[in-house]
C-alpha positions in Angstrom: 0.0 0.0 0.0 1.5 3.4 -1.2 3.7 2.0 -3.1 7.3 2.8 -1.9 6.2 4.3 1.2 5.7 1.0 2.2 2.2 1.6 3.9 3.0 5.0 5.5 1.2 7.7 4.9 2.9 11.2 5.4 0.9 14.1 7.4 1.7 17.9 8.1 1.6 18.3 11.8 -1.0 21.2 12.9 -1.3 20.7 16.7 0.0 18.7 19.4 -3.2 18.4 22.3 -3.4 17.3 25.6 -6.7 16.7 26.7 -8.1 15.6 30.0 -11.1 13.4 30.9 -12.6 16.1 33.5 -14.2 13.0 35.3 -11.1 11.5 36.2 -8.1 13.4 36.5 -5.8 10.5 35.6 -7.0 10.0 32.3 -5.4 12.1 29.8 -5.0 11.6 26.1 -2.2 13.3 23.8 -3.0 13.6 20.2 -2.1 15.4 17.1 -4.2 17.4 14.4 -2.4 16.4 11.2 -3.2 17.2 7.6 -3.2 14.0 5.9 -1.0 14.1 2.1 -1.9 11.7 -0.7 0.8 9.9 -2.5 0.8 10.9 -6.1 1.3 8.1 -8.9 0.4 5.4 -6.5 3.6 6.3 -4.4 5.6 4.9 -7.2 9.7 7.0 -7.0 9.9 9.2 -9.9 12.4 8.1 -12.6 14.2 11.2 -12.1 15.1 11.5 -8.9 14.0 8.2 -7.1 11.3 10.1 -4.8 8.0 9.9 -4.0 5.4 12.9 -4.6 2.6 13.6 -1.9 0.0 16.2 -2.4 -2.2 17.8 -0.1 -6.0 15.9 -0.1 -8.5 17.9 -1.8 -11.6 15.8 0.4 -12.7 16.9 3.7 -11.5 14.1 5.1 -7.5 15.4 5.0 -7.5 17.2 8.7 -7.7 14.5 11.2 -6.9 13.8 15.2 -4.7 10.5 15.8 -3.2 9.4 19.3 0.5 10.3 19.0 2.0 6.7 19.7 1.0 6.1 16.3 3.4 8.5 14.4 6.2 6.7 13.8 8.7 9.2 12.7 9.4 12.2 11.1 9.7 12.8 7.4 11.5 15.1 5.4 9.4 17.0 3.0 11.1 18.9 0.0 8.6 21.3 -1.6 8.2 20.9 -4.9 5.1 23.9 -5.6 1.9 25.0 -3.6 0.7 21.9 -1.9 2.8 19.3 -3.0 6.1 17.5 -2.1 8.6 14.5 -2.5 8.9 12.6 0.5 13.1 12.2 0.9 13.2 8.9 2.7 17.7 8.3 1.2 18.4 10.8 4.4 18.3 9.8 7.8 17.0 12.8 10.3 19.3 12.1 13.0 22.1 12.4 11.0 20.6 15.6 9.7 20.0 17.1 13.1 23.7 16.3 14.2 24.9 18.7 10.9 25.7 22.3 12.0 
């Protein structure tokens, strides 16, 4: 599913929440609002420069809440013109935090 992304499907962070069950104070859920991206071309690489191309969905259906534990990581986006990007998945974040 999505092609190379191999089943993951990028989204543009727009909140982090922390919300609290006012009945019990020891309930509290963390969750992001994310923008959900669609993978262009089935998320097939492009033959010219090996990445993938994600657009932003034109549905309603894009902006959704999920529970945090189920990002996985982050993704470096490379914007290619008004809503749309490649997904550059050859360069490992870490590394590219360490890089002054």
């Amino acid at each position: 599913m999505y092609g190379a992304l191999r089943g993951r499907l990028p989204a543009r962070l727009v909140a982090l929440l922390k919300i609290r069950d006012p009945r019990s104070k020891d309930t509290v859920h963390r969750v992001a609002g994310v923008l959900l991206l669609t993978p262009v071309t089935s998320g097939r690489p492009s033959d010219l420069d090996a990445l993938v191309t994600v657009q932003m969905r034109e549905d309603k259906r894009g902006f959704t809440i999920v529970d945090i534990g189920t990002i996985l990581s982050l993704a470096h986006l490379i914007q290619e013109e008004d809503q749309r990007w490649h997904v550059n998945s050859q360069m490992d974040l870490r590394t590219l935090n360490k890089v002054y």
